[in-house]
C-alpha positions, 0 to 999 in steps of 0.5 A, a space after each residue: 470523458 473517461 477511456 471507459 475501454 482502456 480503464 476497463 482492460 488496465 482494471 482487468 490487469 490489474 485485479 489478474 495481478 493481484 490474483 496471481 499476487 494472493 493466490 501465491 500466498 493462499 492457494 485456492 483463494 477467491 480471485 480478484 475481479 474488475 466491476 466498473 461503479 455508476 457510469 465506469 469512470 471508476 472500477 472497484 477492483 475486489 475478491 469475487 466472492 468477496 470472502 477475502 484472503 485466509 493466511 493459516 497457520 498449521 492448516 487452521 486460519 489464523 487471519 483473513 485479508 479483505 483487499 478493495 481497490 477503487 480505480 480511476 485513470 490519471 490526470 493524463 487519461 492514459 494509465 490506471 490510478 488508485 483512487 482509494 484502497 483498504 487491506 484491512 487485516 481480521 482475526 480467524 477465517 472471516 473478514 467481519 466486524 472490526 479488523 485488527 488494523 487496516 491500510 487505507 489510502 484515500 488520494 483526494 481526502 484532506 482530514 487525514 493522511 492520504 495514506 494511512 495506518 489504523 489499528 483497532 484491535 487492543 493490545 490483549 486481541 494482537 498479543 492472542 494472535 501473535 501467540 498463534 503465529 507460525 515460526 517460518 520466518 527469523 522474527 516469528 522464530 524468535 518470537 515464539 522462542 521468547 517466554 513472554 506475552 508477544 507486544 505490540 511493539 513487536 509488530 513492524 508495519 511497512 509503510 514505503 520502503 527507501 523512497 516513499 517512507 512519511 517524512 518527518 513533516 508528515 509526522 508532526 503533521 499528524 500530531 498537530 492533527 491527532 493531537 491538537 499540539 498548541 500554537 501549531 496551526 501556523 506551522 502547516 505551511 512551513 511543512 507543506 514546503 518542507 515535504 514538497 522538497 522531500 518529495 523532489 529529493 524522493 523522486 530523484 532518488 527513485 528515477 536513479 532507482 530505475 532511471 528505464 522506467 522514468 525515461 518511459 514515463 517522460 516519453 509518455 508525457 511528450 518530453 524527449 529523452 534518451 541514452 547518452 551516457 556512453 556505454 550501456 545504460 544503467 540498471 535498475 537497482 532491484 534490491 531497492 525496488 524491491 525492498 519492503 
């Protein structure tokens, strides 16, 4: 049985978060909010109104970000986890009709990566926006000091900074996939053992990130750990945790 109390109040956090998180970007704009689905063991956390988050550019919208978490507790009924998420990025002032590209993560499909990059729009609708874009920033100077038709290619999408960045089994994965390369359906297995050691390798790497934080999340499971290293204990390395 799900914690109904204890997911409702994580929910309710989590959507002031986002709210403080938007709002920073986008003054004013409609916060987010918490609403438990069916019988609460899940919360959609979502704009209320869902009218979705305006970017402008020189006061005239430029794109809108419509943002929808599904939560659900973890495995160990304790913390809140996201069970599906969609940030689906639109041209203009309303979230309608198909995005330009959208994130999704979706942790219990099997047909598709669990997180995943879409783009819809073609090349002629993102080089229109890009030609819209302000200059408040290095690349988007650069850009709109160039000359020529702003690409495509000039668009970087962040997809898990140093520690949870796709491996190069989830790529040729998603080209057997996508692609239906020949004679490839044998390899799976051989790359679902090559991810789950990149995957050890990554969550090493990111416990000596913030060694405080995996202590706590060891003596939330039962395990019994502390500092013993002389001295004081490390410090969390921010500007990895923070990196995009």
């Amino acid at each position: 049985m799900t914690d109904t109390p204890v997911l409702e109040t994580q929910a309710a956090r989590f959507a002031g978060d986002l709210t403080a998180t938007v709002q920073a970007v986008s003054p004013g704009c409609s916060p987010f909010a918490a609403t438990a689905v069916a019988d609460a063991n899940r919360f959609v956390v979502s704009q209320t109104p869902a009218q979705g988050v305006p970017l402008r550019v020189g006061g005239e919208p430029l794109l809108t970000l419509l943002v929808r978490f599904q939560c659900v507790l973890d495995g160990v009924g304790r913390f809140l986890a996201v069970e599906k998420s969609g940030i689906a990025v639109h041209a203009g002032q309303r979230a309608s009709g198909e995005p330009l590209f959208r994130f999704e993560y979706d942790r219990r499909t099997h047909s598709v990566p669990v997180a995943h990059i879409q783009v819809h729009a073609h090349r002629d609708a993102l080089s229109h926006v890009l030609a819209r874009a302000g200059s408040g920033t290095q690349r988007a100077r650069r850009r709109a000091d160039s000359t020529g038709i702003p690409a495509l290619s000039q668009l970087h999408f962040p997809v898990g900074g140093h520690r949870f960045r796709p491996c190069l089994e989830d790529v040729l994965e998603m080209l057997i996939d996508e692609f239906g390369i020949d004679d490839a359906g044998d390899a799976k297995a051989a790359l679902r053992e090559g991810r789950e050691r990149w995957r050890h390798t990554q969550t090493r790497s990111a416990v000596r990130d913030d060694p405080a934080e995996a202590a706590i999340a060891l003596r939330e499971l039962g395990y019994a750990v502390q500092w013993s290293g002389g001295g004081d204990e490390p410090e969390p390395q921010r500007e990895r945790l923070q990196a995009p």
